[in-house]
C-alpha positions in Angstrom: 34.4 1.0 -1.3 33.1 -2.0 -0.1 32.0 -0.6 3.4 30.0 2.1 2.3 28.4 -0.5 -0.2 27.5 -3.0 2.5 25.7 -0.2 4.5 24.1 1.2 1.5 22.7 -2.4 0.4 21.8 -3.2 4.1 20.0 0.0 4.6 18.3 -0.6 1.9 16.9 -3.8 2.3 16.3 -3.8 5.9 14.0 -0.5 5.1 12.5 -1.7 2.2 11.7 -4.9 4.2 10.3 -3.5 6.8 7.9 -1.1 5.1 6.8 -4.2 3.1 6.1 -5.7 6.0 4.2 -3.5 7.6 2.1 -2.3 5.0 1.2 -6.1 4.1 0.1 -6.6 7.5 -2.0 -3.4 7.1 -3.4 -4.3 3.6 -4.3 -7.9 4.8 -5.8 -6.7 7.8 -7.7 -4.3 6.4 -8.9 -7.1 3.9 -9.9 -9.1 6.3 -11.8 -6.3 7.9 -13.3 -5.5 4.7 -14.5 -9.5 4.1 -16.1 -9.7 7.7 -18.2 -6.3 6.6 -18.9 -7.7 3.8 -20.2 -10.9 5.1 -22.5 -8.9 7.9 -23.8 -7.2 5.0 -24.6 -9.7 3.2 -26.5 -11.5 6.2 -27.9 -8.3 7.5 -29.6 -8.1 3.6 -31.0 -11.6 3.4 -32.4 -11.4 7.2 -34.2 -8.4 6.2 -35.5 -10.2 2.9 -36.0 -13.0 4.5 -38.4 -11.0 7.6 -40.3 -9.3 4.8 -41.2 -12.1 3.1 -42.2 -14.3 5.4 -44.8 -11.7 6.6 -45.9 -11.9 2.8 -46.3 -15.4 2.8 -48.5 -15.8 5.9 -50.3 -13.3 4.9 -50.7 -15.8 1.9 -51.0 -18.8 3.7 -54.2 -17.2 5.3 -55.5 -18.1 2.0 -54.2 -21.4 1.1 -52.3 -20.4 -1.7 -48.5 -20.3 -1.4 -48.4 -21.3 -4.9 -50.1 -18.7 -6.5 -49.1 -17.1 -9.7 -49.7 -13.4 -7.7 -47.0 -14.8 -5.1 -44.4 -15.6 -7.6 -45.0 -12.3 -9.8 -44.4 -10.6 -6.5 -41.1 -12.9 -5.4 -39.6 -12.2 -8.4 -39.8 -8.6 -8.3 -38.3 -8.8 -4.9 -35.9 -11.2 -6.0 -34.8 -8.9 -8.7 -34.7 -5.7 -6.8 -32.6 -7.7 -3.9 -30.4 -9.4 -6.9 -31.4 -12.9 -4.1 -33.1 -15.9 -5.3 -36.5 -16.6 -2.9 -38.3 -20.0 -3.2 -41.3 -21.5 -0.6 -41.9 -25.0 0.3 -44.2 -26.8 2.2 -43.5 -29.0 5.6 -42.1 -31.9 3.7 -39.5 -29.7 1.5 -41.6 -30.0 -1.8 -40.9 -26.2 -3.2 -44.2 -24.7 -4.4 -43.0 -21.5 -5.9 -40.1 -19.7 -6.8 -38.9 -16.1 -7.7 -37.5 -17.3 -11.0 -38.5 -15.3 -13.8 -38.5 -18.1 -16.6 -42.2 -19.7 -17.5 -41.0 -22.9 -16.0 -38.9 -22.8 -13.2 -36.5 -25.4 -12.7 -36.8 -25.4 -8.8 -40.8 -25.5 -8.5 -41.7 -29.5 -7.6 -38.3 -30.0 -6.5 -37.7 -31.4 -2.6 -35.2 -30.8 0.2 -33.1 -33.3 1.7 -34.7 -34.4 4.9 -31.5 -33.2 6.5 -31.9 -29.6 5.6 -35.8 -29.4 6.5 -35.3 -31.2 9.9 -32.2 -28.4 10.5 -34.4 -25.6 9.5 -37.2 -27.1 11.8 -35.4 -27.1 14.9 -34.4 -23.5 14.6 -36.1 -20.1 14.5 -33.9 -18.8 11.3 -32.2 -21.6 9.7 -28.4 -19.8 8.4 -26.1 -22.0 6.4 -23.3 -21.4 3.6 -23.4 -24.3 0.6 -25.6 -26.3 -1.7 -28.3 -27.5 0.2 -27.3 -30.7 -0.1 -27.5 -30.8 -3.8 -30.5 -28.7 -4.2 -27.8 -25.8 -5.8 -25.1 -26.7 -8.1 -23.0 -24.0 -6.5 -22.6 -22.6 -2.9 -25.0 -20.2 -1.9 -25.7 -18.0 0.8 -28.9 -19.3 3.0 -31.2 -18.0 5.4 -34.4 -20.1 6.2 -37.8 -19.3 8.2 -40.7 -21.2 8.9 -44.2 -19.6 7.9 -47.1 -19.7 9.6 -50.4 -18.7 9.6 -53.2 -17.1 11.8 -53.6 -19.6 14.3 -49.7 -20.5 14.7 -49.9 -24.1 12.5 -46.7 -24.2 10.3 -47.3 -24.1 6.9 -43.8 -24.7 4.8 -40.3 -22.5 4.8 -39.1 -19.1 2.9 -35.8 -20.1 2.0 -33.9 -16.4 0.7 -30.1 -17.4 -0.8 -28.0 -15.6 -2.2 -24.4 -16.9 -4.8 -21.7 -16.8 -3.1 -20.2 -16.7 -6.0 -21.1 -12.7 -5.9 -19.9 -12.3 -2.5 -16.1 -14.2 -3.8 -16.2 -11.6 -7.3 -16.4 -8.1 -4.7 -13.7 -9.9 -2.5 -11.6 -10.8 -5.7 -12.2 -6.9 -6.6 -10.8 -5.6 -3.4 -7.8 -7.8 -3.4 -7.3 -7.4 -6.7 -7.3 -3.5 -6.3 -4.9 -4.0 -2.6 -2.7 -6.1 -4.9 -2.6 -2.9 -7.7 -2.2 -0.9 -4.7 0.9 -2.5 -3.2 2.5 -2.7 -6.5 2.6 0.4 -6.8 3.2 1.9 -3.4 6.2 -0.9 -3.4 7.6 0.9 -6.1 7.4 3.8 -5.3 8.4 3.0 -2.0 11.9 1.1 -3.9 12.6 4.0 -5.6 12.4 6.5 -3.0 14.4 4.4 -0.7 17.0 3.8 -3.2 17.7 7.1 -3.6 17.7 8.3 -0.3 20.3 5.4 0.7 22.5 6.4 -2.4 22.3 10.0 -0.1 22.9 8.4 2.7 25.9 6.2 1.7 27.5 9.2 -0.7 29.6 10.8 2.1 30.7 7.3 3.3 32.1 6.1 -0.2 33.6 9.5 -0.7 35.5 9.2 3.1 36.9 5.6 1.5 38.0 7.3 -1.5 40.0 9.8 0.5 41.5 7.4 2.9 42.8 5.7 -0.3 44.2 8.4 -1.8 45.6 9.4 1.5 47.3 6.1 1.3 48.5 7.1 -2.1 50.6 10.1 -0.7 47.7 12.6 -1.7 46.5 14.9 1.0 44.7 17.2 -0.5 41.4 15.0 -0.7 38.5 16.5 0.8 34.9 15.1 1.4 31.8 17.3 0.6 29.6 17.8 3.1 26.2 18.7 1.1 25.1 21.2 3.9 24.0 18.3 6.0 22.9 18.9 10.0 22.7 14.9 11.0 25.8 12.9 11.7 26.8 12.1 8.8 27.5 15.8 8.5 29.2 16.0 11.6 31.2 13.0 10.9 32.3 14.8 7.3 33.5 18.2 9.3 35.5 15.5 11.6 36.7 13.4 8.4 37.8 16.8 6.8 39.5 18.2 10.0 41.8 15.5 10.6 42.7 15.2 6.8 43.8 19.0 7.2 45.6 18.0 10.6 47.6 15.1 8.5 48.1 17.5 5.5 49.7 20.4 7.9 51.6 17.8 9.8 53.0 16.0 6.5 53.8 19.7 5.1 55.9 20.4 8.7 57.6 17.3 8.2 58.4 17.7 4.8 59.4 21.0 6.2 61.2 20.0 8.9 63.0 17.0 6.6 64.4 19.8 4.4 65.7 22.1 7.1 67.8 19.0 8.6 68.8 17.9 5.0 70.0 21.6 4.5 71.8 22.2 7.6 73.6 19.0 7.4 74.1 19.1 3.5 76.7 22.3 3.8 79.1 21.2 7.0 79.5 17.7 5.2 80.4 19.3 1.6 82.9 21.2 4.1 84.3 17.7 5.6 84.0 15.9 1.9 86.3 18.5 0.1 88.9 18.5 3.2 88.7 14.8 2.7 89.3 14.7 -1.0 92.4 17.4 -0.4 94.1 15.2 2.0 93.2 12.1 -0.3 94.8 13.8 -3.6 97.7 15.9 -1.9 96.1 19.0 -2.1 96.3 19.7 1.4 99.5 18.7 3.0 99.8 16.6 5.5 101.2 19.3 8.1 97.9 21.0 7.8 
């Protein structure tokens, strides 16, 4: 028994393994794939936001009023459409309005480090991941653009952010969901496996049985062969053939053992009664 066992539990495993394996790699590729979209998504959105309104606030800035209450009505529909958070500041990071809905925002009057308006500055679209150096309390997602107006002067920044928080709560649901997924295909997998190695192995433990019992003396044991077509079947039809050889040769000699003992058994009951005669006086010694 214990061959068949080892290659049941080692075909087993190594399958089970292996299609764990590979459908990890799959699933965490895939997840990967799936967070790269996701990021280009997310920076194709805010590029897009961030285009549209800059062209709003030059058009603004023609009239000298970034702050405007007209501006901020405006961001904040935008801002709630997008589900992004939009605030303008001037030259020296001073923010002069924000897409906040509340009465009194908590970002307007508030300034940027130096290190984030000199970055933003020196580039056409300022991109960054984090908290603006304090300005958030959490990361965020930021894309920056200078505005300008008619004659080209610069007159502040649109900064358009976005949580990263939201970004990490989609990515939790889609690994949360690949590790449902896997849990479940696993399973499945287990079971399937399992049984189709108990199948496997079943001719194998019967062939063990048989060769014990043929070590017992009985030769009439027989493996089933389950109308398989694949080796193992083959192997069975060889397994049974030869324990019909041993059985037909064990009956000749059994045969053949009783033929001797019976041709023998009748001269020497001859010899064994002349012997007793001449031994008791029965037969004299003359003859």
């Amino acid at each position: 028994m214990k061959p068949s066992r080892s290659i049941f539990f080692r075909n087993f495993i190594v399958t089970v393994c292996m299609f764990a394996v590979c459908f990890i790699a799959f699933g965490l590729t895939m997840l990967m794939m799936g967070r790269v979209f996701l990021v280009r998504e997310q920076q194709k959105r805010l590029y897009a936001s961030v285009d549209e309104i800059e062209r709003l606030a030059e058009a603004v800035a023609v009239q000298g009023e970034l702050n405007s209450l007209e501006l901020r009505m405006s961001l904040a529909a935008i801002a709630e459409c997008a589900d992004i958070h939009i605030f303008l500041c001037d030259n020296d990071g001073v923010v002069l309005t924000s897409s906040d809905s509340a009465r009194v925002s908590p970002y307007i009057g508030r300034s940027l480090s130096e290190n984030v308006i000199r970055e933003a500055s020196a580039q056409d679209i300022y991109e960054t991941v984090g908290e603006l150096d304090g300005f958030y309390e959490e990361a965020h997602y930021v894309v920056a653009k200078p505005i300008g107006d008619s004659a080209g002067t610069r007159e502040g920044y649109v900064f358009v952010t976005s949580e990263a928080g939201i970004f990490l709560s989609v990515w939790g649901g889609f690994v949360t969901s690949f590790l449902i997924v896997a849990v479940c295909v696993l399973g499945f997998v287990f079971c399937l496996q399992y049984i189709h190695s108990r199948r496997l192995s079943r001719p194998l433990r019967e062939m063990a049985e048989a060769a014990n019992r043929f070590a017992r003396g009985d030769y009439s044991a027989r493996v089933s062969s389950y109308d398989r077509d694949d080796e193992l079947g083959v192997l069975t039809e060889a397994f049974n053939a030869m324990a019909e050889g041993i059985s037909q040769n064990e009956a000749r000699r059994s045969e053949f053992v009783a033929n001797v003992s019976h041709e023998l058994r009748t001269p020497m009951t001859t010899i064994s009664g002349f012997a007793d005669g001449l031994l008791d006086g029965t037969i004299p010694p003359s003859e």
